[in-house]
N, CA, C and O of each residue as an XYZ file, in Angstrom:
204
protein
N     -62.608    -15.926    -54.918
C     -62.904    -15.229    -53.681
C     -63.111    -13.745    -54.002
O     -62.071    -13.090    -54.084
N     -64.271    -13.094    -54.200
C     -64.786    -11.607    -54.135
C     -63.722    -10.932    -53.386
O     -63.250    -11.513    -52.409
N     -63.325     -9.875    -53.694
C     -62.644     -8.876    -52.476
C     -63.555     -8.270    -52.715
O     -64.285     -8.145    -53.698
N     -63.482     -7.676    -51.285
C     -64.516     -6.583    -51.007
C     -63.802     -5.357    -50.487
O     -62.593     -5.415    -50.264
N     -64.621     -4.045    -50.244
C     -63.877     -2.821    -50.391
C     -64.284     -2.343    -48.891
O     -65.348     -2.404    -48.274
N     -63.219     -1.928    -48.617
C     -63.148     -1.747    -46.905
C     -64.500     -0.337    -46.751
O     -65.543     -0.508    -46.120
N     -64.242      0.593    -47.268
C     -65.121      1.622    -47.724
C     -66.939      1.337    -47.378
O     -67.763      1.926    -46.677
N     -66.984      0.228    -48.205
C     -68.239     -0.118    -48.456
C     -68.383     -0.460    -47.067
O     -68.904      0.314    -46.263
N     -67.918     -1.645    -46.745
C     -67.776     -2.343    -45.222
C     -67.975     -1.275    -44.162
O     -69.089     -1.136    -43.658
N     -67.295     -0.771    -43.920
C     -67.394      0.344    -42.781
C     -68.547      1.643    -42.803
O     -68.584      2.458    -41.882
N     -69.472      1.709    -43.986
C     -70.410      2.436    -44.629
C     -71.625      1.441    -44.220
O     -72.647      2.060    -43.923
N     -71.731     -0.001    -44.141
C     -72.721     -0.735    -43.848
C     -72.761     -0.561    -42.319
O     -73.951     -0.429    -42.034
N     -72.290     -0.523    -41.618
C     -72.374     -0.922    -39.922
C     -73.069     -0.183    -39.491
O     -73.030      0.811    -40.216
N     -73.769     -0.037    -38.651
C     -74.388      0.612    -37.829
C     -73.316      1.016    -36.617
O     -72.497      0.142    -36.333
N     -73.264      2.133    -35.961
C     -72.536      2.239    -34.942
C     -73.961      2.903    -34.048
O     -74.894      3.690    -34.205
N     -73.447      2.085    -33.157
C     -74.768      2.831    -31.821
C     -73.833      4.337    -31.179
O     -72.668      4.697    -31.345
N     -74.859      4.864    -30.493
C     -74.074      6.404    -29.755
C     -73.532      5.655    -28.487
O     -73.943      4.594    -28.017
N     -72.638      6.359    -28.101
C     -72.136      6.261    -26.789
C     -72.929      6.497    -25.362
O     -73.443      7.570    -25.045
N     -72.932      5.543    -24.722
C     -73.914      5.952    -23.382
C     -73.537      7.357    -22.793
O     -72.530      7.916    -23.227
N     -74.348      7.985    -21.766
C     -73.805      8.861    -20.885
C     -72.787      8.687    -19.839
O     -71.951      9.541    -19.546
N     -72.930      7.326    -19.197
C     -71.514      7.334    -18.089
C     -70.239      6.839    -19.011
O     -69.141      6.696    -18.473
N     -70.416      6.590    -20.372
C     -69.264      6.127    -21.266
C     -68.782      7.652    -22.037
O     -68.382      7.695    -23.201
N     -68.854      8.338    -21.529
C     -68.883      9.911    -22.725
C     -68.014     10.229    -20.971
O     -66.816     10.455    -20.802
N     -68.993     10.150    -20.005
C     -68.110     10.298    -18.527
C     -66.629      9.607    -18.776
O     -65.611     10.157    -19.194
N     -66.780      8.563    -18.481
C     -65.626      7.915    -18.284
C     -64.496      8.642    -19.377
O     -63.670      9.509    -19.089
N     -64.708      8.077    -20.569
C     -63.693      9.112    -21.503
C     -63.089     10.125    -20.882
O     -61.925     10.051    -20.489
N     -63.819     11.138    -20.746
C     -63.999     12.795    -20.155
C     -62.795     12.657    -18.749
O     -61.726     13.267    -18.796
N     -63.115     11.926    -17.761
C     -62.082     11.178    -16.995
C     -61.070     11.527    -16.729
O     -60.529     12.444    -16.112
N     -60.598      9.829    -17.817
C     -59.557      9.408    -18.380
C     -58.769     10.078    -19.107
O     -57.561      9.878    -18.977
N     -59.262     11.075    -20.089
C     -58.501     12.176    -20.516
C     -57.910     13.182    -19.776
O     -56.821     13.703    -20.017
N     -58.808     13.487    -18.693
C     -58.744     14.796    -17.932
C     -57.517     14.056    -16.626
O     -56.584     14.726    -16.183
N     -57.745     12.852    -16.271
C     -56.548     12.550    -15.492
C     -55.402     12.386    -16.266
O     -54.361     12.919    -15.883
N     -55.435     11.518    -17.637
C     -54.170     11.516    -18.098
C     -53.144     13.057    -17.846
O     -52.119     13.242    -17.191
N     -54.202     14.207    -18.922
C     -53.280     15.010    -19.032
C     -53.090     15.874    -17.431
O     -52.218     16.735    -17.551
N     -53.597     15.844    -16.230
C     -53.374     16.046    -15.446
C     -51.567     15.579    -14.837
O     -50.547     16.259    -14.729
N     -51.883     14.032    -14.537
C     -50.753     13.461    -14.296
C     -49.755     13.771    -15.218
O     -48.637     13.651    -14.718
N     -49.752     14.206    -16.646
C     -49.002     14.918    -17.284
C     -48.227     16.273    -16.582
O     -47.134     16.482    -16.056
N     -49.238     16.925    -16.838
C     -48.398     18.217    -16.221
C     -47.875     18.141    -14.954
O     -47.011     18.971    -14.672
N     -48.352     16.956    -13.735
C     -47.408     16.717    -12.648
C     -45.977     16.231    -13.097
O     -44.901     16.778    -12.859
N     -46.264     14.868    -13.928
C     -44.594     14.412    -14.178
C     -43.584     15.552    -14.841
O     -42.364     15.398    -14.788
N     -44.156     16.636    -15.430
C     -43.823     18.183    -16.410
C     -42.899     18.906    -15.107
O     -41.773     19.403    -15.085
N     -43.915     18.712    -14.093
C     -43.624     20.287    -12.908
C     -42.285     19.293    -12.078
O     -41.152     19.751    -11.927
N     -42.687     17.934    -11.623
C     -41.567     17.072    -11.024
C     -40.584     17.058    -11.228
O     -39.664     17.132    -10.413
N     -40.495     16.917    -12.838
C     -39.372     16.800    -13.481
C     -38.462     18.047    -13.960
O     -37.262     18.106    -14.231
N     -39.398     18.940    -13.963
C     -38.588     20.395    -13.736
C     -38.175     21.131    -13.032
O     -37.341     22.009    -13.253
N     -38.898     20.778    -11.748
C     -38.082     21.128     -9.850
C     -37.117     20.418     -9.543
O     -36.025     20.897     -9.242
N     -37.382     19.100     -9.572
C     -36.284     17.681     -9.737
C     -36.284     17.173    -10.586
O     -37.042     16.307    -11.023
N     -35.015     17.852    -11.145
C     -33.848     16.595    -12.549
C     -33.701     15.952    -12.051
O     -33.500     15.961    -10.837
N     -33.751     14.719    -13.083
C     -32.679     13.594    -12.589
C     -31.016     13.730    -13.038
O     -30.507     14.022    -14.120
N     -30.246     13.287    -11.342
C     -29.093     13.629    -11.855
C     -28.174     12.173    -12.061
O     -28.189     11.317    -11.177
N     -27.478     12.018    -13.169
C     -26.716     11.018    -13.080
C     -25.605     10.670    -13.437
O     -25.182      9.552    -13.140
């Protein structure tokens, strides 16, 4: 059984570009994540949890 070299493999593929509403979406998804970030940040620093 040949092994083959991951290198080579990943050097053959073609990768297509990313559409425009897929470069959107990303853009998003990032931008809400770290949004909802800095809410759970500000929540959690006005209101501790006490226990």
């Amino acid at each position: 059984m040949p092994t083959s070299n991951l290198k080579d493999e990943l050097n053959a593929v073609e990768v297509e570009p990313l559409l425009p509403i897929e470069k959107k979406l990303i853009g998003y998804s990032l931008g809400l994540g770290i949004v909802l970030l800095v809410v759970l940040i500000a929540v959690n620093h006005f209101v501790p949890i006490k226990l």
